[in-house]
C-alpha positions as CSV (number, residue, x, y, z in Angstrom):
1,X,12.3,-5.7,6.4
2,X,8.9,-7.0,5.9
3,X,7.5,-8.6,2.7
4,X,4.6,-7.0,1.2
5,X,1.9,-8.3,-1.5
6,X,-0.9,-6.8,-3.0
7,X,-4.1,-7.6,-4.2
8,X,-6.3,-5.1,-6.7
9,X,-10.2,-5.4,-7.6
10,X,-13.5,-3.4,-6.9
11,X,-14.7,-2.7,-3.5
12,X,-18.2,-4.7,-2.9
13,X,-18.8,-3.7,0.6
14,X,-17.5,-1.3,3.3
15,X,-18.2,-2.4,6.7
16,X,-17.3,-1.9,10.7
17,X,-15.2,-4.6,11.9
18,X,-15.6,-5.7,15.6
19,X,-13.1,-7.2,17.2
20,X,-15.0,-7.5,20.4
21,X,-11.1,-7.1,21.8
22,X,-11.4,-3.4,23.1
23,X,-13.4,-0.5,22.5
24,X,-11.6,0.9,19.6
25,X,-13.1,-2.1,17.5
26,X,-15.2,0.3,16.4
27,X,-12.6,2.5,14.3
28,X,-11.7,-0.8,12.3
29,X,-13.2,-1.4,8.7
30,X,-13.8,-4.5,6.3
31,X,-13.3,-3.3,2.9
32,X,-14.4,-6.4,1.2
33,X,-12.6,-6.8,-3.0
34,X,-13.2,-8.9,-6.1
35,X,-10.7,-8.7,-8.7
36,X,-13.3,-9.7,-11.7
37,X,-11.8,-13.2,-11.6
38,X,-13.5,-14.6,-8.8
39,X,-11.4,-14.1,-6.5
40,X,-12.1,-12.6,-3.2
41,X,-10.5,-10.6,-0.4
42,X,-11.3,-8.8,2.9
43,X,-8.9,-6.5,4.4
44,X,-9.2,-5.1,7.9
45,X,-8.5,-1.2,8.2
46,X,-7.3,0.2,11.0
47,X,-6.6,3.3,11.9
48,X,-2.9,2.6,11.2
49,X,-3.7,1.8,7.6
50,X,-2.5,4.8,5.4
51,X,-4.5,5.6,2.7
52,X,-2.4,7.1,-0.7
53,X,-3.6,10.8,-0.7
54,X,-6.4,10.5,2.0
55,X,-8.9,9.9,-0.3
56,X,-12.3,8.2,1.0
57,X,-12.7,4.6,-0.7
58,X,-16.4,3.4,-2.0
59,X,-18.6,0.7,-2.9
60,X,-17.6,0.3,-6.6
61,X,-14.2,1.9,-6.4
62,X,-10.6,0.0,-7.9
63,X,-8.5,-0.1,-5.0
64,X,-5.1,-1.6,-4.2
65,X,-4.5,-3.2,-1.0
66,X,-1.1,-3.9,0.4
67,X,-0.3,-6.4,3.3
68,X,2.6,-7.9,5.4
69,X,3.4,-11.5,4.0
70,X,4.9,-12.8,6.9
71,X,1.8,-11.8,8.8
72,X,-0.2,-14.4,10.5
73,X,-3.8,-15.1,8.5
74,X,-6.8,-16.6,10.1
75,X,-7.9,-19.5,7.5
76,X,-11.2,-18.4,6.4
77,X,-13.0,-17.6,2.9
78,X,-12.7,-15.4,1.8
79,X,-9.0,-14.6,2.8
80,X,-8.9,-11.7,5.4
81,X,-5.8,-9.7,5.4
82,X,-4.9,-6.3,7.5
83,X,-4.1,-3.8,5.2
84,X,-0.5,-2.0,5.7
85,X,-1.4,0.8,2.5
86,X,-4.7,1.0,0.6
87,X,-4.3,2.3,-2.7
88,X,-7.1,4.1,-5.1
89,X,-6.3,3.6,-8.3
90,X,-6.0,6.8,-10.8
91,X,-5.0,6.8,-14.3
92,X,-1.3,7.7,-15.0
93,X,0.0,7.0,-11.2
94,X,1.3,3.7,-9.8
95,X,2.3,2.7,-6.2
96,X,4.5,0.1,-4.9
97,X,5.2,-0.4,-1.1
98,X,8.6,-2.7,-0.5
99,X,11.9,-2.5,0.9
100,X,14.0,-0.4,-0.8
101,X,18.0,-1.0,-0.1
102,X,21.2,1.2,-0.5
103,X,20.6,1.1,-4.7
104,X,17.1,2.4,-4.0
105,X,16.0,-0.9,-6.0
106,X,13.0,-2.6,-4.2
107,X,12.9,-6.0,-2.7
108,X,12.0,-8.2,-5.8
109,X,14.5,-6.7,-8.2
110,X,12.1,-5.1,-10.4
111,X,12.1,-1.5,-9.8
112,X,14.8,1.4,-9.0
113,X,14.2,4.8,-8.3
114,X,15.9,8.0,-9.3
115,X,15.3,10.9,-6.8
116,X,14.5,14.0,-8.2
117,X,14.9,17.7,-6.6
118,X,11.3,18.0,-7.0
119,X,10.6,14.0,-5.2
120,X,8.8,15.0,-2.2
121,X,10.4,12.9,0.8
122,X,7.7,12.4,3.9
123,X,6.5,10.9,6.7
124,X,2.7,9.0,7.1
125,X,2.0,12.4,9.1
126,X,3.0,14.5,5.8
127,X,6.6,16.3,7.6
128,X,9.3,16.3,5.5
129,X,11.5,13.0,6.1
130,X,15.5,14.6,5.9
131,X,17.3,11.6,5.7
132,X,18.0,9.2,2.8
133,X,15.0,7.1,2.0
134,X,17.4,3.9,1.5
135,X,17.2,0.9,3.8
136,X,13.8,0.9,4.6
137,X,10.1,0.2,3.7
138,X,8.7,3.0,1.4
139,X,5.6,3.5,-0.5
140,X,6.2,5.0,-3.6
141,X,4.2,6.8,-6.1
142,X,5.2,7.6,-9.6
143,X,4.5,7.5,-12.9
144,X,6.3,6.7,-16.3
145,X,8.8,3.6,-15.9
146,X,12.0,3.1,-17.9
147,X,11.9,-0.3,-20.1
148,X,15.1,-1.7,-18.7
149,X,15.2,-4.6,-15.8
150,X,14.8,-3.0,-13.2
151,X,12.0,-0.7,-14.3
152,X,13.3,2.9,-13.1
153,X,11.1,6.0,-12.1
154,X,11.3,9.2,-10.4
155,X,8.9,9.2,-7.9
156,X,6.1,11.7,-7.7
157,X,6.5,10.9,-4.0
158,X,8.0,9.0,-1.5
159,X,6.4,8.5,2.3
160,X,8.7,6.2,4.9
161,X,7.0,3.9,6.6
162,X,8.6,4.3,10.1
């Protein structure tokens, strides 16, 4: 079970990140976020990062980022984390990446999700996941929440993080 947090803001710069480790340093990226407060965040990309719907994130765009909490952090300014999901956000769609458990209610308590016939279940690749998403890290888009503690959805989708 790993602990995720997020940070949201505009992008301010897009940028190759060398590690100078090997020669696939080149397929990293710095995606470099200020959330209008003054506070500032890089994450690293890497190819392992999965992007909600594929889409290709700009200089000006409102992005979520989601990283591992119990992740080790260099201790730099700005704060550099390596981002698990990046998010883009669109009107009338929310994501939340966590641990969902047997109840389908996510780690902090404050969301629960109905599955619907029409839920699409997948994997990062796009196949069909055929097993009960419970017990595991999802990320989970949906829309309209339910007033009640926990918030409850349907999902639009669900994709296991494996």
């Amino acid at each position: 079970m790993t602990n995720f947090q997020s940070f949201s803001g505009v992008v301010t710069m897009i940028g190759d990140f060398m590690t100078g480790i090997n020669e696939e340093a080149e397929c990293n990226k710095l995606v470099s976020v200020d959330n209008g407060y003054g506070t500032l965040v890089d994450f690293v990309m890497t190819p392992d990062t999965y992007v909600v719907d594929h889409v290709m994130l700009s200089v000006g765009d409102r992005i979520t980022g989601f990283y591992g909490m119990d992740v080790a952090v260099p201790l730099i300014f700005p704060p550099q984390y390596r981002a698990v999901v990046m998010v883009k956000d669109t009107p009338y769609q929310n994501v939340k990446v966590s641990y969902f458990n047997s109840q389908l209610e996510s780690s902090d308590d404050k969301l629960k999700l109905n599955i619907a016939p029409s839920t699409q279940i997948v994997l990062r690749n796009g196949q069909a996941f055929t097993r009960y998403p419970s017990n595991r890290n999802l990320i989970v888009v949906y829309g309209p929440i339910t007033k009640s503690i926990p918030a409850q959805t349907t999902p639009y989708k669900i994709i296991a993080i494996c």
